[in-house]
C-alpha positions as CSV (number, residue, x, y, z in Angstrom):
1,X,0.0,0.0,0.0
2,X,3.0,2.4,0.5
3,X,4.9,1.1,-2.3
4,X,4.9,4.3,-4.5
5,X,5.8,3.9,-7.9
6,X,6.4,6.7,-10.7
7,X,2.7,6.0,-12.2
8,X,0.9,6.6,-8.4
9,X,3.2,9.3,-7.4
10,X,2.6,11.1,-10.7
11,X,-1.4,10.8,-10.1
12,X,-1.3,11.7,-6.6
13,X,-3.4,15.0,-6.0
14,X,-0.9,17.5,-4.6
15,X,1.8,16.8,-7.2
16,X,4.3,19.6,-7.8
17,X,3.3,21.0,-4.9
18,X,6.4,22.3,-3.1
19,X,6.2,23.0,0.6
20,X,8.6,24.0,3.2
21,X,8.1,22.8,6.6
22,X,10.1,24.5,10.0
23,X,10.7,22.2,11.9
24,X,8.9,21.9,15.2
25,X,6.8,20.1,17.6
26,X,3.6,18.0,16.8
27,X,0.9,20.1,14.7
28,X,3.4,21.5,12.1
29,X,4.9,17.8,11.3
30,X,1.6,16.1,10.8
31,X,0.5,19.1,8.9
32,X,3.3,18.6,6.5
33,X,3.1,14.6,6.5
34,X,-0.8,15.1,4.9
35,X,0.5,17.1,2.2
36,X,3.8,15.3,1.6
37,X,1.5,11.4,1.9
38,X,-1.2,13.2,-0.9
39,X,2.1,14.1,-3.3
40,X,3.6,17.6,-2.2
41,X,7.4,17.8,-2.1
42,X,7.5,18.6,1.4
43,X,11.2,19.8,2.9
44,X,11.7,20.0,6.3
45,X,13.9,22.9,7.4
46,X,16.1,21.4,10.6
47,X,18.0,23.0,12.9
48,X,21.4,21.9,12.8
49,X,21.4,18.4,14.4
50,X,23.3,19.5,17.7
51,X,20.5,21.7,18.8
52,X,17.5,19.7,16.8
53,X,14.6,17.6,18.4
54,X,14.2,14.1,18.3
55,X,11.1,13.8,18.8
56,X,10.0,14.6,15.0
57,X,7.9,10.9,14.4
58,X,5.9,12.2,11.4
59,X,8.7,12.7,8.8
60,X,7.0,10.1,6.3
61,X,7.6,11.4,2.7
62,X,9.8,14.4,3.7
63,X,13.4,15.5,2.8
64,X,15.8,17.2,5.2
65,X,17.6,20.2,4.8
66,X,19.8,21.5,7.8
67,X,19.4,25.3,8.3
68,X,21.0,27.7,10.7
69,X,18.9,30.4,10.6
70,X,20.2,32.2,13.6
71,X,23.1,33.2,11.0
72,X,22.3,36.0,8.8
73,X,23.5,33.8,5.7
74,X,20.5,30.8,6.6
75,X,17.7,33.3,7.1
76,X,19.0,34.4,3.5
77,X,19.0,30.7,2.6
78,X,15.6,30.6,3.2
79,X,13.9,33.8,1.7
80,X,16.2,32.6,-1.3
81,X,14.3,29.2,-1.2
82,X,10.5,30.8,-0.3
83,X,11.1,32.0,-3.7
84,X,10.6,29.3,-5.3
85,X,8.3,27.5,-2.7
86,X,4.4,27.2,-3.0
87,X,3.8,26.9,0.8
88,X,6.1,27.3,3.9
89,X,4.3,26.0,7.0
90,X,5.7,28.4,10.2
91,X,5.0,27.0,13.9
92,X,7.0,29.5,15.4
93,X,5.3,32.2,18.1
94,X,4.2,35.5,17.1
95,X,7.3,37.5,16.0
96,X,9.5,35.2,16.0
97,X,9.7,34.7,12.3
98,X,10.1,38.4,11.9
99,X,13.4,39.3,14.0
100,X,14.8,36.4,11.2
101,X,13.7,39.1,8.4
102,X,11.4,36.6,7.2
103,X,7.6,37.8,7.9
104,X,5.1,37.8,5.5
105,X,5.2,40.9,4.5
106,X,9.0,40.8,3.7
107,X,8.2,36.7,1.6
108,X,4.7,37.6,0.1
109,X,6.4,40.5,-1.7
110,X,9.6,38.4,-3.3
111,X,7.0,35.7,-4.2
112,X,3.5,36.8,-4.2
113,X,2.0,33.1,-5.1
114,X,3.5,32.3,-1.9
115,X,0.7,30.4,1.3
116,X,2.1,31.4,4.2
117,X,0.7,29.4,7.1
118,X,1.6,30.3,10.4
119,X,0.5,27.4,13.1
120,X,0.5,28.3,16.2
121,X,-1.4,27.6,19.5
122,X,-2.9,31.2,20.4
123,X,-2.8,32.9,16.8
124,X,-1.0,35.8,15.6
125,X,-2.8,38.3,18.0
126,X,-4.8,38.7,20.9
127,X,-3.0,38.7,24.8
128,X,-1.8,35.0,24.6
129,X,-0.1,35.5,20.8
130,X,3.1,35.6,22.8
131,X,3.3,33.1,25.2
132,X,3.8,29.7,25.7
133,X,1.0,26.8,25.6
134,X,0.4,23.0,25.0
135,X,-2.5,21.4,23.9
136,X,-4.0,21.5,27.3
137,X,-4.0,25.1,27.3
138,X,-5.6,25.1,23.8
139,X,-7.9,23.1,24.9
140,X,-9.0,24.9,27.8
141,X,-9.2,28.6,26.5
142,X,-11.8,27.0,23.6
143,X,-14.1,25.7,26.5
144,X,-13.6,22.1,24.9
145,X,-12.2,21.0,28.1
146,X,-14.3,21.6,30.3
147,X,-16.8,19.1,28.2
148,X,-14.4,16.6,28.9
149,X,-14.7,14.5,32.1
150,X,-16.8,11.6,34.0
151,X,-19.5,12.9,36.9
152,X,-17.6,14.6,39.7
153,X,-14.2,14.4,38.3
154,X,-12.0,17.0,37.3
155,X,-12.0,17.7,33.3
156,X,-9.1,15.6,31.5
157,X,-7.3,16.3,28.1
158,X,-7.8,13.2,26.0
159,X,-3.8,13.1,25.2
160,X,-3.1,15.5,22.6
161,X,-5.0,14.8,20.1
162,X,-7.6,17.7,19.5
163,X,-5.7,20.7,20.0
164,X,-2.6,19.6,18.8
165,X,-3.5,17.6,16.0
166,X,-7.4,17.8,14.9
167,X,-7.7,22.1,15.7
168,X,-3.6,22.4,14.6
169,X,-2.6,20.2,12.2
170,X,-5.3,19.2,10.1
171,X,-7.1,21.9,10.1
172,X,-3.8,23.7,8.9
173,X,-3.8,21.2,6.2
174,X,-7.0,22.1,5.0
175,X,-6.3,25.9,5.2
176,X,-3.3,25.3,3.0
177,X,-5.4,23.3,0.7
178,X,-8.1,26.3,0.6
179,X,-5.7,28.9,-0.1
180,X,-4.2,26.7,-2.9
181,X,-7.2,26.6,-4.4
182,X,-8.1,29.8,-4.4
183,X,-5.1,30.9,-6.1
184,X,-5.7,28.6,-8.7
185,X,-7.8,31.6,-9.6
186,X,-6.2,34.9,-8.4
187,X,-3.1,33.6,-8.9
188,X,-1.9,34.9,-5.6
189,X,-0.6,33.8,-2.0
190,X,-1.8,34.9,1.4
191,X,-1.1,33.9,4.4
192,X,-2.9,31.1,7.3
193,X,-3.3,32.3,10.7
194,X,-3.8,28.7,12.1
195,X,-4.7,29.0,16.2
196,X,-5.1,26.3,17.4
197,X,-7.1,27.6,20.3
198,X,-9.7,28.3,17.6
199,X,-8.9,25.5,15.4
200,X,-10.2,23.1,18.1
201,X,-13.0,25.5,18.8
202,X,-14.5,25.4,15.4
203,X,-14.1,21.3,15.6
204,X,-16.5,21.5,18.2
205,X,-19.1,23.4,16.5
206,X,-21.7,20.7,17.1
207,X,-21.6,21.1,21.2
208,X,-21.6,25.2,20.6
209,X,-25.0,24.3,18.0
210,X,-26.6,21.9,19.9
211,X,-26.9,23.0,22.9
212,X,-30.9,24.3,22.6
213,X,-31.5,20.9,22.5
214,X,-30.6,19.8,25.8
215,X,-27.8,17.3,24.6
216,X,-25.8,19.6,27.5
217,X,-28.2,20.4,30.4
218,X,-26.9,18.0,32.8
219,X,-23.2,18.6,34.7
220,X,-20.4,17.3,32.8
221,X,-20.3,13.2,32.6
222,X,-23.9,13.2,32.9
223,X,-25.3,13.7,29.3
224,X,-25.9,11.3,26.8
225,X,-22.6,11.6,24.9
226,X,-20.3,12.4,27.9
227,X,-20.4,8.9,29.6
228,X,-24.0,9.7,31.3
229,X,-25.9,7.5,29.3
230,X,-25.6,3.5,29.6
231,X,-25.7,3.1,26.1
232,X,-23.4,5.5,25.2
233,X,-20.2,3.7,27.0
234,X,-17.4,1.7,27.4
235,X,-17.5,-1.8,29.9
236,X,-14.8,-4.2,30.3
237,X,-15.0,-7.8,29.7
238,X,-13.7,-10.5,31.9
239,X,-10.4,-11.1,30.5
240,X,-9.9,-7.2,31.3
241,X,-10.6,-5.6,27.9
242,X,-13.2,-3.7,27.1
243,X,-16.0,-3.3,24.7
244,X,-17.3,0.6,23.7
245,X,-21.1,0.6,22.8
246,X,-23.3,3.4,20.9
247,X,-26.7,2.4,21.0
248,X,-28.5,5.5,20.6
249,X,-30.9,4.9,18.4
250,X,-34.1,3.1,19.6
251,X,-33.6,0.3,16.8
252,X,-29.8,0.1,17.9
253,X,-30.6,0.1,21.5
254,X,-33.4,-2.8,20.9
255,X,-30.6,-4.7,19.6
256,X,-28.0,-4.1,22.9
257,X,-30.6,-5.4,25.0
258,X,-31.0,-8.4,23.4
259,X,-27.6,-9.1,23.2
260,X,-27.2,-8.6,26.2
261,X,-29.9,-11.4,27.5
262,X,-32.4,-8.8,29.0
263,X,-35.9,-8.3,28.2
264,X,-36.9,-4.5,27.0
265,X,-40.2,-4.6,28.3
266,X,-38.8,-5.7,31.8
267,X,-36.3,-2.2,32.0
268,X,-37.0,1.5,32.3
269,X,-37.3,3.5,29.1
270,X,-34.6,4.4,27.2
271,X,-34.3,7.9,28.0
272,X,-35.3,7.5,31.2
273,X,-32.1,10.0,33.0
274,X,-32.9,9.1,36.3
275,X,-32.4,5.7,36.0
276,X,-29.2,6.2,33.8
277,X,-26.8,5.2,36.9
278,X,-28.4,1.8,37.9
279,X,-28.9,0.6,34.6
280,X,-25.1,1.2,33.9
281,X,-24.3,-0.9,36.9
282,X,-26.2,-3.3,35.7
283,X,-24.6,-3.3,32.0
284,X,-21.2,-3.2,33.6
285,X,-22.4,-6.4,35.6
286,X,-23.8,-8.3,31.9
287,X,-20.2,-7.3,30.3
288,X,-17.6,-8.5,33.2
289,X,-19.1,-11.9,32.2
290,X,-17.7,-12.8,28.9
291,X,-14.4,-11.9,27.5
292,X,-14.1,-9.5,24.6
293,X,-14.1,-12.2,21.9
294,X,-17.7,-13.9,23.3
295,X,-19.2,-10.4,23.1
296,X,-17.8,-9.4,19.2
297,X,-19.4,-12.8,18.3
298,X,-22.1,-11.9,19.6
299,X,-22.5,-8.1,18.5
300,X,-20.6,-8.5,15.1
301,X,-23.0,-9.1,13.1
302,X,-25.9,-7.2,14.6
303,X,-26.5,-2.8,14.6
304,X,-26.2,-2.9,18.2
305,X,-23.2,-0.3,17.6
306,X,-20.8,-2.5,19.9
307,X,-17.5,-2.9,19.4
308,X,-14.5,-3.8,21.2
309,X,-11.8,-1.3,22.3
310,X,-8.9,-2.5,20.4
311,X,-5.2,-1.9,21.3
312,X,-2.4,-0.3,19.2
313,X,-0.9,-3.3,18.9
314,X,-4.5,-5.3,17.7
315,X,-5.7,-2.6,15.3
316,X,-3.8,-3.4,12.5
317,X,-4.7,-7.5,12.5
318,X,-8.6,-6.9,13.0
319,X,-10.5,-8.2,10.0
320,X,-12.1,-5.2,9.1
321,X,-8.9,-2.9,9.2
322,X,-7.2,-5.6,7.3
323,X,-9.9,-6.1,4.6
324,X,-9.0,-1.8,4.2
325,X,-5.7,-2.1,4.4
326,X,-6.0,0.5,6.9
327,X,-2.6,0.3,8.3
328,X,0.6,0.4,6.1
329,X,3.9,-0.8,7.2
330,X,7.3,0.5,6.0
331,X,10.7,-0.4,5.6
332,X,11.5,-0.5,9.1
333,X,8.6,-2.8,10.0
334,X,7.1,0.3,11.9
335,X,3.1,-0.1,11.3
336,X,0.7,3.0,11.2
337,X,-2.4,4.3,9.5
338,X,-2.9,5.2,6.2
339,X,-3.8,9.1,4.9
340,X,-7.3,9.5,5.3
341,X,-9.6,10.1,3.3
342,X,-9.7,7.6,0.1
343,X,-9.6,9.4,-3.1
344,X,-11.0,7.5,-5.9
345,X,-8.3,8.3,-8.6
346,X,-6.2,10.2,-7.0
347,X,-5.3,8.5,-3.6
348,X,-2.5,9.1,-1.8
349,X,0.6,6.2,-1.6
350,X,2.6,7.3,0.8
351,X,6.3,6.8,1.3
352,X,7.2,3.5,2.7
353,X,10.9,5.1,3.3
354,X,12.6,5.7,6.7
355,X,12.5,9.6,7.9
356,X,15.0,11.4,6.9
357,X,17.8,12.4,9.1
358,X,18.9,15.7,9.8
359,X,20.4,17.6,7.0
360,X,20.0,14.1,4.9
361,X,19.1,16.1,1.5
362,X,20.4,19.6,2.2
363,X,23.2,19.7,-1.2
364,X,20.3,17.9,-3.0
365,X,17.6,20.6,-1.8
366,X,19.6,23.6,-2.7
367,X,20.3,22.5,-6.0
368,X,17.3,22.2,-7.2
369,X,16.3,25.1,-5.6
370,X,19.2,27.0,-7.9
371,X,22.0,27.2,-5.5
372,X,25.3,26.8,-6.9
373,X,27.7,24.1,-5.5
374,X,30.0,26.9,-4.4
375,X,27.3,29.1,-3.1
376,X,26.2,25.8,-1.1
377,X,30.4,24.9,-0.3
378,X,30.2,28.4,1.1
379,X,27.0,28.1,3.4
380,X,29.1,25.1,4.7
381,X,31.9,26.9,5.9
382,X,29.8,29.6,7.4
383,X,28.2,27.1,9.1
384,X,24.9,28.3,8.2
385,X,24.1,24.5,6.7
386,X,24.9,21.0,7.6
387,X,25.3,17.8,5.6
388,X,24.6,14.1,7.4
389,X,27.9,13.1,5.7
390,X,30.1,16.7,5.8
391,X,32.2,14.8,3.2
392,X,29.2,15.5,0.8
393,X,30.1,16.1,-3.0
394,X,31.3,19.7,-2.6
């Protein structure tokens, strides 16, 4: 599934696209991984490996280029190559970016086509634009968090997932995607403000919309999609997994009840809130009697909506994901999902390649980009570069 030959990467949608990604921490990385796995020719710009992160895990697709652009001559390096870029992808805080000499204003006039998405956790204004945050932080100035939570616990950040990743990545991902698409017609750049603050508190539009409805009314964990309702939940088995179950729908919920030995007409109604807590302990009770593989042959082939809660480690060998191919393994043997969505004719094949290490392709990068081997011998000595092999073909 990850094998990518000439013919697949030539159809891939975001051909000839040709992004540069700072490096930094989570958001930014995935954000370049979904344009690099649907064809862009995504660079990462490194900091020289003696001051560079390790912790860069979504390098799938990319090439590495080694910048210092604390020296005048990389900061020049990169305007040079924004010149010929489509999209540079910026996680850096507010200002940061422009002490370098390389703000919008300065990269948007040398190449006006240029997308210029700036992902950051606050935005590029407002009292926060300055300081530091994690996803937690995110989370919690777009009133996600404090959705989040059982009854009478404290509210808990579900890893970093939403802020991080759903509100920052992806949904810079799909700004850059706009924005090329839009100058498809004008024929002209602009640049992303990605917050990730905001980012996550657009995902949740659905709690901010719904809430005349009374989804909400009750205190957090006590709602019908917030682990208040018995059929909206996850129970463990015998043999200490669990299974999750969504039986929201009457129909569904009919089914759940039968599966699970009782007798409808025997329990309280469905929506019956009050006697929400009793009928979970009783559910709980049904479930902590079979193991997980009694109850999917039981459920599988029903719409009860239950399913179990597979581990990393079991995803990839369940028959549905495998009948998908769902999870791709490269030439390490390291296993993980495949880019989401499916395109018909243009789907994406990503690279089934190691990551690259730092400064891997930096000669390569600036050749194509039109550097001269002596201009690039000369970044070398001003150590404003850095090669993987120093003993590169200079």
């Amino acid at each position: 599934m990850c094998r990518r030959s000439p013919a697949a990467a030539a159809a891939m949608a975001l051909r000839g696209v040709r992004v540069l990604e700072l490096a930094g921490l989570a958001p930014a990385p995935l954000c370049g991984m979904i344009l690099a796995d649907f064809g862009a020719q995504v660079v990462r710009i490194d900091r020289l490996s003696q001051s560079a992160s390790a912790t860069n895990v979504q390098a799938r697709g990319k090439r590495s280029l080694a910048l210092n652009l604390k020296r005048p001559q990389g900061a020049a390096a990169l305007r040079r190559l924004c010149g010929g870029a489509d999209v540079l992808i910026e996680p850096f805080r507010h200002g940061v970016m422009e002490k370098l000499g390389l703000g919008p204003e300065v990269l948007l006039q040398e190449n006006p086509r240029l997308i210029y998405a700036r992902l950051t956790g606050f935005g590029q204004t407002g009292k926060f634009s300055k300081s530091a945050g994690h996803d937690i932080n995110y989370l919690a100035l777009s009133g996600v968090l404090s959705k989040l939570g059982r009854k009478n616990e404290n509210p808990y950040a579900p890893v970093n997932l939403l802020a991080d990743f759903a509100g920052g990545g992806v949904m810079c991902a799909m700004g850059i995607v706009i924005a090329l698409f839009e100058r498809a017609r004008s024929g002209r750049g602009q640049v992303i403000d990605a917050s990730m603050v905001e980012g996550v508190a657009y995902l949740s539009s659905f709690l901010w919309k719904s809430q005349h409805l009374g989804f909400w009314s009750q205190p957090r964990g006590e709602n019908l999609l917030d682990s208040g309702a018995p059929f909206y939940e996850t129970y463990r088995t015998s043999d200490g997994k669990f299974m999750a179950v969504g039986a929201l729908e009457p129909q569904f919920y009919n089914q759940l009840i039968r599966g699970l030995g009782l007798n409808l007409d025997e329990l309280p109604p469905q929506m019956s809130f009050s006697s929400w807590p009793e009928m979970k302990k009783k559910f709980a009770s049904i479930f902590a009697q079979k193991t997980q593989a009694e109850w999917c042959s039981i459920f599988d082939s029903t719409d009860a909506c239950v399913t179990p809660v597979l581990s990393i480690n079991d995803v990839a060998s369940h028959q549905h994901n495998k009948e998908r191919s769902s999870f791709i393994k490269n030439d390490d043997g390291e296993i993980s999902p495949r880019p989401a969505p499916v395109l018909s004719r243009t789907p994406a094949v990503p690279s089934c390649k190691r990551d690259p290490f730092i400064g891997e392709h930096t000669e390569e990068i600036l050749l194509e980009y039109g550097f001269t081997k002596q201009e690039i011998a000369k970044l070398y000595s001003d150590k404003a570069i850095e090669f993987k092999n120093p003993k590169a073909n200079l």
